[in-house]
C-alpha positions as CSV (number, residue, x, y, z in Angstrom):
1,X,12.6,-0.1,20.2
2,X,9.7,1.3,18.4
3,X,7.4,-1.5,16.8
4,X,8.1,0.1,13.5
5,X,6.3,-1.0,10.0
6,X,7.5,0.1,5.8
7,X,4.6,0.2,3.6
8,X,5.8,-0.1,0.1
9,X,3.3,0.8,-2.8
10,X,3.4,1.6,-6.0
11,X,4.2,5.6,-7.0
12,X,7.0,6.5,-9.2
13,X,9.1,8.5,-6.3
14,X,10.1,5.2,-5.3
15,X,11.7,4.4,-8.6
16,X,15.3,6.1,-8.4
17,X,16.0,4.8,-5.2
18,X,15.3,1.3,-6.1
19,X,17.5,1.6,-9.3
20,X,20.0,3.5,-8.3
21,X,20.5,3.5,-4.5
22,X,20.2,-0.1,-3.1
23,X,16.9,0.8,-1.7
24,X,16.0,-3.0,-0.9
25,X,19.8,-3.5,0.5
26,X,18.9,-0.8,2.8
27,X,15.3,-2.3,4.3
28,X,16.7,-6.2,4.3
29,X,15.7,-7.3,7.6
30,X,13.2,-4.9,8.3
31,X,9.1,-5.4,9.0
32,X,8.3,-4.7,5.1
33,X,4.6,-4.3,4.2
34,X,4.2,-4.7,0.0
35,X,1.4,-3.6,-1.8
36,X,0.0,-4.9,-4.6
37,X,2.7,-5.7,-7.3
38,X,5.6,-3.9,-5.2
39,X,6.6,-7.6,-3.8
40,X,7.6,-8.5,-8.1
41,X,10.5,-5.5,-7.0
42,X,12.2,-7.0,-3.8
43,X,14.9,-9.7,-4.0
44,X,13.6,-11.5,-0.9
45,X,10.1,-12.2,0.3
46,X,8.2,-8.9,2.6
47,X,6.7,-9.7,5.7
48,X,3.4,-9.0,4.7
49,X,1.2,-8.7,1.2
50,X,-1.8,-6.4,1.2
51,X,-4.4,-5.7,-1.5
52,X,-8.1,-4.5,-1.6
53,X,-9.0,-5.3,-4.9
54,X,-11.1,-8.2,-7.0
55,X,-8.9,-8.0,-9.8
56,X,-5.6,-7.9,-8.2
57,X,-6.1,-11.3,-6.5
58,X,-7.8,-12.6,-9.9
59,X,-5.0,-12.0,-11.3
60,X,-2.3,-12.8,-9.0
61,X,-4.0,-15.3,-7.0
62,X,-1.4,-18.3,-7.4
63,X,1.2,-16.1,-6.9
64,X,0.1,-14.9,-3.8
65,X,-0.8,-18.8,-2.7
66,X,3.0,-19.3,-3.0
67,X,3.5,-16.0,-1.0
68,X,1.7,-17.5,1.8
69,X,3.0,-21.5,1.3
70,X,6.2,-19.4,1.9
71,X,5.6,-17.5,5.2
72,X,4.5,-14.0,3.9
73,X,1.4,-13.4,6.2
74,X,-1.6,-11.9,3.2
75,X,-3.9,-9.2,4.1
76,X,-6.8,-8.2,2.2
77,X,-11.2,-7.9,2.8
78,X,-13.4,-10.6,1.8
79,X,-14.6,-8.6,-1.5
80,X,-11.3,-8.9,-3.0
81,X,-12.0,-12.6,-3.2
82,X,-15.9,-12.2,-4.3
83,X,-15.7,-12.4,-7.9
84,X,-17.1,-14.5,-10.3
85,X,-13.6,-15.5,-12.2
86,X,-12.1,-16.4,-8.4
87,X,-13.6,-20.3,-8.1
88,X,-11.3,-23.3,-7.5
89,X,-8.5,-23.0,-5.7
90,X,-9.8,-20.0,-3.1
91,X,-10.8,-22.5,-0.4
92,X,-7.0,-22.6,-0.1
93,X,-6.2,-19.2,1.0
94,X,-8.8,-19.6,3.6
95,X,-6.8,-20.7,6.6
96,X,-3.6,-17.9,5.5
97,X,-5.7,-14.6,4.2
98,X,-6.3,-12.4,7.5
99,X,-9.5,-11.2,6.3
100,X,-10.5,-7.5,7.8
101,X,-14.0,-6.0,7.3
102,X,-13.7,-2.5,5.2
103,X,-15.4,0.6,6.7
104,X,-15.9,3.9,5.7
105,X,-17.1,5.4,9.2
106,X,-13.3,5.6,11.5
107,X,-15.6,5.1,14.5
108,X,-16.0,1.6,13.2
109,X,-12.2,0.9,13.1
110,X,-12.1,1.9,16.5
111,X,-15.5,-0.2,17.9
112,X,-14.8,-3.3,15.9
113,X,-11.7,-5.9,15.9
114,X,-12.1,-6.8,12.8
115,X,-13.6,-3.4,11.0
116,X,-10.6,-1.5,9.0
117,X,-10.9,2.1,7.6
118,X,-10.9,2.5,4.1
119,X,-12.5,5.8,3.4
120,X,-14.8,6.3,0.7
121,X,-13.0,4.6,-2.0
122,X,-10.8,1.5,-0.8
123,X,-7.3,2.7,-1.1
124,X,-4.9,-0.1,-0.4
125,X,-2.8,2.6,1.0
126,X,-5.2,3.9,2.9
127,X,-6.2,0.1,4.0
128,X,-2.5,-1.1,5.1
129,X,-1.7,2.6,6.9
130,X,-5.4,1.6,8.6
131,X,-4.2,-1.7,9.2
132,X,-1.1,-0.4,11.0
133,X,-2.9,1.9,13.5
134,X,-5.4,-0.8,14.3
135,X,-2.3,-2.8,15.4
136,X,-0.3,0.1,17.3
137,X,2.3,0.4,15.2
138,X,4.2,3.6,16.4
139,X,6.1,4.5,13.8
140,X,5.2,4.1,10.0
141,X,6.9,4.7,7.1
142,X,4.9,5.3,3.7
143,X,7.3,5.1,1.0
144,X,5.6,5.4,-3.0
145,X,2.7,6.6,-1.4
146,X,2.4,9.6,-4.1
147,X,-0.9,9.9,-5.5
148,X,-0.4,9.9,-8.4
149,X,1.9,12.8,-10.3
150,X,2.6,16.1,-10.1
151,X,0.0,17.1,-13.3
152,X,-2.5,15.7,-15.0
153,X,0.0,15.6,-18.1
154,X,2.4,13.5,-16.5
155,X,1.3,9.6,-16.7
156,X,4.8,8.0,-15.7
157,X,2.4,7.1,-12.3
158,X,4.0,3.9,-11.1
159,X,7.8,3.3,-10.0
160,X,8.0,-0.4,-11.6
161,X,6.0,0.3,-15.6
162,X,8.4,-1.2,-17.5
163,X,9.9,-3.3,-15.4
164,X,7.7,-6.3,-14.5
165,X,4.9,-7.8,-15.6
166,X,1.4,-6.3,-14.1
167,X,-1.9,-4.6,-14.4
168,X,-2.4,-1.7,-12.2
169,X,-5.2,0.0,-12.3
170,X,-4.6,3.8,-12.4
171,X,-1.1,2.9,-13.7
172,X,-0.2,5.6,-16.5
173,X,-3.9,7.2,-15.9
174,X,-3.5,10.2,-13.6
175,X,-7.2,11.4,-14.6
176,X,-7.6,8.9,-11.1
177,X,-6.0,11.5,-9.3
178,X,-6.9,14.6,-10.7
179,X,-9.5,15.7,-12.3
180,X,-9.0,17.9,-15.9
181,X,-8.2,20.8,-14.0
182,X,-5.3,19.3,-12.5
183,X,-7.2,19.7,-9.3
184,X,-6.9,16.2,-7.0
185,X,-9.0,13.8,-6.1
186,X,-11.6,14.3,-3.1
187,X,-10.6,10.9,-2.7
188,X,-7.2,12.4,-0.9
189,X,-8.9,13.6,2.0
190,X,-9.6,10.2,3.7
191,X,-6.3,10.1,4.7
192,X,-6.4,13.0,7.1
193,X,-7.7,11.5,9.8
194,X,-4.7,10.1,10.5
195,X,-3.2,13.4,10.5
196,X,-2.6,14.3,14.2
197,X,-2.6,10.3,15.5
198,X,-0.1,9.3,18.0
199,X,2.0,7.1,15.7
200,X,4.8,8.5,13.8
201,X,3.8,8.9,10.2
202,X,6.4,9.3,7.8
203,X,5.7,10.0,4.0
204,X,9.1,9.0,2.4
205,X,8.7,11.5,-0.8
206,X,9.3,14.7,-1.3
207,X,7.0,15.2,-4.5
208,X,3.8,13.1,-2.7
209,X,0.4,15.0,-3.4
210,X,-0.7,13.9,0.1
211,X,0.7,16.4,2.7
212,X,-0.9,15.2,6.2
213,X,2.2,13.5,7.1
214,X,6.1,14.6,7.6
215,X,7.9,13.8,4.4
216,X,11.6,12.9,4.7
217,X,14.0,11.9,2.7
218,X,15.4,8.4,2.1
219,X,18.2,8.9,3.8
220,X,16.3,10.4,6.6
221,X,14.4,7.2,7.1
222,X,17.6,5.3,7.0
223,X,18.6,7.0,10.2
224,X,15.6,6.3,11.8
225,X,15.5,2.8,11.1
């Protein structure tokens, strides 16, 4: 069996299938990967947690303390815990944050054990898709990986507004994926060099902007898995 991963973020393709199609029933038991506020969605814990930025884990760092007190491994780079609000209790998540060095050079993911890719701009999609390759995952699947909508009009960005309590940045601001022209981000690019890698790379919607990987279908991936 192929050692096989499911990166959950945050884009609003995901929405409809968590709603209305048991999308969690579907993944229960399976390696799941959650970014961000995506693990506030699942009725059981994920495998693993992953975030990049300072003011995710100020905001959510006691909930991801109990995330780790109960057995979901955390994944992030040591200036997500740099700021000047995160004192106290961060000598705690020490001994259960797997800490990886952020790069922008590729050739230093693949000279240094602990160096991850993040392109020019720190995606956490970017990171945890980084963080899969460095560990030979061979087949991936990317699901609410849109960035962001399909116009610059549309700011319905991320599949759980409304629903839980949370502070996204980029949330209901597609100006952080395209620019006034409606023209994306140069930002997108930092995916490609994943484009042609030996692991299986699926992009589980349809309406994602970023078009280096195979999209399928939910019910595609469903018969994969």
């Amino acid at each position: 069996m192929k050692k096989t991963c499911i990166i959950i973020a945050g884009g609003k393709s995901i929405r409809e299938e968590w709603l209305n199609n048991g999308l969690f029933d579907h993944l229960r038991g399976k390696e799941i990967w959650a970014l961000n506020y995506a693990y506030k969605t699942m009725p059981y814990l994920p495998s693993r947690e992953l975030w990049v930025d300072e003011s995710f884990f100020t905001n959510e760092k006691e909930n991801l303390l109990l995330l780790g007190i109960k057995g979901v491994q955390l994944i992030s780079q040591p200036s997500s815990l740099a700021g000047k609000g995160n004192k106290g209790k961060i000598k705690d998540y020490f001994d259960i944050i797997k800490l990886y060095n952020k790069t922008r050079d590729f050739t230093d993911q693949l000279k240094y054990e602990e160096s991850i890719y993040t392109g020019l701009y720190s995606l956490v999609g970017l990171f945890a898709l980084s963080v899969a390759i460095k560990e030979k995952y061979e087949r991936i699947f990317l699901l609410g990986l849109d960035f962001g909508t399909p116009n610059i009009k549309d700011k319905d960005t991320h599949y759980y507004d409304g629903f839980i309590s949370h502070k996204s940045r980029g949330a209901g601001d597609p100006k952080i994926y395209r620019n006034s022209n409606n023209i994306l981000n140069e930002k997108i690019k930092d995916f490609k060099v994943y484009e042609n890698t030996e692991a299986e790379i699926y992009n589980v919607s349809l309406r994602s902007n970023i078009d280096y990987f195979d999209k399928i279908s939910y019910e595609e991936m469903y018969n994969l898995l």
